[in-house]
N, C-alpha and C positions, 0 to 999 in steps of 0.2 A: 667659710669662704664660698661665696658664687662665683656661678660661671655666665658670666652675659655675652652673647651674641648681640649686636649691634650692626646695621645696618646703615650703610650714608654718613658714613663720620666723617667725610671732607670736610664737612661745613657742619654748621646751623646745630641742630638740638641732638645729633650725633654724635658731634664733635665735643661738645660739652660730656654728654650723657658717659660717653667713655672714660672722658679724663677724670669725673665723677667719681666714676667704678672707680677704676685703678687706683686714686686719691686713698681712698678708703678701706683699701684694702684686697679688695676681690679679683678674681682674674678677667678677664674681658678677651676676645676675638673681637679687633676692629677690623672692620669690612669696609672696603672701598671698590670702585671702578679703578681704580690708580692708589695703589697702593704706597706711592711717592707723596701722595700729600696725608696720609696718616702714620709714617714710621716714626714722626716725630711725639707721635704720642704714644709709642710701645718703649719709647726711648726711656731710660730707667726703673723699666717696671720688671726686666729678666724675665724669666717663665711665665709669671703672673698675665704677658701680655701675645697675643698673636695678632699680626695683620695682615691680613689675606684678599686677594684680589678677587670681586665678586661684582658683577653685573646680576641683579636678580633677574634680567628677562633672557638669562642666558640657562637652562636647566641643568647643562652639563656642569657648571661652577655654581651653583646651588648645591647641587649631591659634593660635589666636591669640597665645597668649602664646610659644609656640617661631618662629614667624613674626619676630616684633616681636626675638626673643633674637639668634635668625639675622642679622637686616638691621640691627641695632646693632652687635653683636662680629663676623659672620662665622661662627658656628656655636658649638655647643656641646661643648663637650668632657666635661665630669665634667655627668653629670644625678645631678642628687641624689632620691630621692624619700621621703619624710620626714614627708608630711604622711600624719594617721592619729587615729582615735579607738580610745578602751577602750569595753567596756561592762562592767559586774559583772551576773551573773543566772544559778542555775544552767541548764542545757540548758532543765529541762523550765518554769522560771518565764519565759524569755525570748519575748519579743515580734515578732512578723514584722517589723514597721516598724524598730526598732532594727536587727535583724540585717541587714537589706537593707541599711539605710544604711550601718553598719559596712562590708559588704560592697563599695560601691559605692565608698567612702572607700579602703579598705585595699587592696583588690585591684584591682576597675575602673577605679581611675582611676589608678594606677602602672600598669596594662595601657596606656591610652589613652596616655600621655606618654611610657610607653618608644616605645613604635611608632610617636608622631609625631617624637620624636630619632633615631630608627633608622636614615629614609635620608641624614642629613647624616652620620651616621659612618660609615656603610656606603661614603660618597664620598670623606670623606678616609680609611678602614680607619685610623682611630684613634676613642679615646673609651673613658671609661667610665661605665658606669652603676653608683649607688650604689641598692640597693635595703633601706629596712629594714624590718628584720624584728626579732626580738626572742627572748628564752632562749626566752618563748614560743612558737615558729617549731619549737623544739628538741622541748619537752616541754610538757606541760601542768597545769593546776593547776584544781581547784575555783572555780568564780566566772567563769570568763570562756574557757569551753569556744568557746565560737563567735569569741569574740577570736583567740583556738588556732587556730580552722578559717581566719578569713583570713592568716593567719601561716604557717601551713604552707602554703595556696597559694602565698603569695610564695615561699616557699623553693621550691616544685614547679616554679614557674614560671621564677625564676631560676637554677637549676640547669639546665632544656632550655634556657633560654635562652642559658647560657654556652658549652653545646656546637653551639650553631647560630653565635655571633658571635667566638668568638674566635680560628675560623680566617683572620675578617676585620679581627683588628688590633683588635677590640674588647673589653675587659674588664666582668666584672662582677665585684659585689663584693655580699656580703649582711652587713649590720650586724646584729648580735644582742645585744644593748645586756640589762644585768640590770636591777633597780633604781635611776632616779638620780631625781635630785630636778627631774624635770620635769614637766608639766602633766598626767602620763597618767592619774594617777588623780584628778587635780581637777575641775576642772569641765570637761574637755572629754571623761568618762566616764560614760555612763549607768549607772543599776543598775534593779533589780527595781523598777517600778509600786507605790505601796501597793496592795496587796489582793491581788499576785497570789505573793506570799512563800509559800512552802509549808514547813511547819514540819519536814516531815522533810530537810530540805536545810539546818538552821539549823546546823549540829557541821561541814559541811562549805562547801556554797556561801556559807553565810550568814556562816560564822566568818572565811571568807576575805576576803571585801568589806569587813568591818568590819576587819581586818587592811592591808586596802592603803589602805581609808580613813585608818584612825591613823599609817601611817607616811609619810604625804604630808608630805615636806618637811625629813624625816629618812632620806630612802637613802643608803645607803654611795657612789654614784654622783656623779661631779661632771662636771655637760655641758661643763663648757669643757675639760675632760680630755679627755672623749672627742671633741669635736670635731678635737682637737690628734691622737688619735689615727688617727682618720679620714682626714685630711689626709697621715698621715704613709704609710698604709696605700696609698691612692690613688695617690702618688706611689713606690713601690715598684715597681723593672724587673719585678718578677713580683706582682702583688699577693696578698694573701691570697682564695680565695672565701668564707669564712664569720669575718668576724674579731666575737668576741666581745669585749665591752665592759662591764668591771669583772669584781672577782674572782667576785662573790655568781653570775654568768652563766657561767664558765668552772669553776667546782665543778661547776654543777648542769648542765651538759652533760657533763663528764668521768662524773658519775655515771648517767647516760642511758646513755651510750656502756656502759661498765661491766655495768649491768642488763641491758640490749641483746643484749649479749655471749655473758652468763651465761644467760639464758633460752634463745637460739637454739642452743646450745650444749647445753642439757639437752635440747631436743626433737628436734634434731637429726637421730637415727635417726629419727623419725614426721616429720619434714618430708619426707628423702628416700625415705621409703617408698608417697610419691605418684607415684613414676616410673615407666616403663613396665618391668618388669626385663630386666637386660641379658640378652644372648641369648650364649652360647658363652661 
C-alpha cells in the first residue's frame, strides 16, 4: 500500500487522481486550498484518507502539511504535484501580477514541496515524484506564452532533478497531459484585462483564447483515464520520465520532435562552424 500526496484535488486531474488512489486501495493525503471541497472524497476511505488545507505559495503550510502526511502514514511515497493555473494574454498584453502568481503556483510552489518530501525519500532511497507539466512543457502556442515559460521550467527542473535523485532510489516522472476536460481553461484561468487587448494580436493570441474558451468541456481528454494512466505509469519497475497523456498531446510532440530534427539538421554545418577548428 502507497502513500500519495496530491495536490489541487478541487477539481480537474487531482480530483480524479485521488479518488483513483483510494479506489484501489492505497492511502492518499488530499490537499486543497479549501479543504470543503475535497472531504467528500476522504469520505469512506477511514485512515487510508487525509485532507488537508494547503496553498502551495504559502511555505508555512507546505512544512506543515508534509509534517502532519509524515506523523500519520509514515512518509510519503508518490508526491504528486498537480496543483496549477492558465492564464490567456499574448506576451506583450500580459500583466506582472498574473505572471508572478502563475509563476509562484506552477513553479515555486512544486519547488517548495518537492524539497520539503526530499529528505524523507532520500532516508528510505525510494519514492516518487509526480511532476506536471503539460504538451505545453513541450511546445508552445499563441495565448499563453508565459503559461509555456512555467512549464518548461518544470520540465528544466525535473529533468536536473532526475539526475541528481535517482541514483538514490528515487523516481521522477513528468505528466504532459493534452487537452482534457478539466478546469484549466475555466475559471481557474486568467485572460487579457479589458483595455489592455491589443488589436494586432487578435488573428493569433486573441483567436486562441477564444478557441480554448469555446472548447471547454469538449476535449478529447478524459481525467479519469488519465488518472488510471498515471497510476499505471507510477507503478511501472522502470517508470516512464516524460509520459504524455491523450492522443491530441502525443501528435503534437511527435511533431516538435520532427521539426526539431529537421531544422538542426539543415543548420547543422553553421552550428558546427562555431568551434575552434581542429588542428592537424
Amino acid at each position: 500500500m502507497k502513500t500519495w500526496s496530491i495536490t489541487g484535488c478541487s477539481t480537474g486531474f487531482g480530483r480524479h487522481l485521488a479518488a483513483a488512489v483510494l479506489a484501489r486501495g492505497d492511502r492518499a493525503v488530499i490537499t486543497a486550498r479549501d479543504t470543503g471541497q475535497v472531504r467528500d472524497l476522504a469520505a469512506g476511505a477511514g485512515e487510508r484518507a487525509l485532507a488537508l488545507e494547503l496553498d502551495v505559495t504559502r511555505p508555512e503550510q507546505v512544512r506543515a502539511a508534509v509534517t502532519e502526511a509524515s506523523d500519520c502514514f509514515g512518509g510519503i511515497d508518490v508526491l504528486v504535484n498537480n496543483a496549477g493555473i492558465g492564464y490567456f494574454a499574448a506576451v506583450e498584453e500580459s500583466t506582472d501580477d498574473e505572471i508572478r502568481r502563475m509563476f509562484e503556483i506552477n513553479v515555486f510552489g512544486l519547488s517548495d514541496l518537492t524539497r520539503a518530501v526530499l529528505p524523507g525519500m532520500r532516508r528510505r532511497r525510494s519514492g516518487t515524484i509526480v511532476n506536471f507539466s503539460s504538451i505545453g512543457g513541450l511546445r508552445s502556442f499563441p495565448a499563453v506564452g508565459y503559461y509555456n515559460a512555467t512549464k518548461f521550467a518544470v520540465e528544466g527542473l525535473s529533468e536536473a532533478l532526475w539526475y541528481e535523485v535517482e541514483p538514490l532510489g528515487i523516481k521522477v516522472v513528468l505528466v504532459e497531459p493534452g487537452p482534457f476536460r478539466t478546469d484549466w481553461a475555466g475559471r481557474s484561468a486568467g485572460e487579457t484585462l479589458p483595455g489592455n487587448e491589443i488589436a494586432d494580436y487578435a488573428a493569433t493570441a486573441g483567436a486562441a483564447c477564444a478557441d480554448f474558451r469555446a472548447n471547454t468541456g469538449r476535449e478529447p481528454g478524459d481525467p479519469a483515464r488519465a488518472a488510471q494512466a498515471i497510476i499505471t505509469a507510477v507503478g511501472a519497475q522502470q517508470p516512464p520520465h516524460r509520459l504524455l497523456l491523450g492522443g491530441p498531446a502525443y501528435d503534437m510532440a511527435i511533431d516538435k520532435l520532427d521539426r526539431l530534427r529537421a531544422e538542426f539538421t539543415a543548420w547543422e554545418e553553421l552550428s558546427r562552424s562555431a568551434d575552434f577548428p581542429e588542428v592537424g
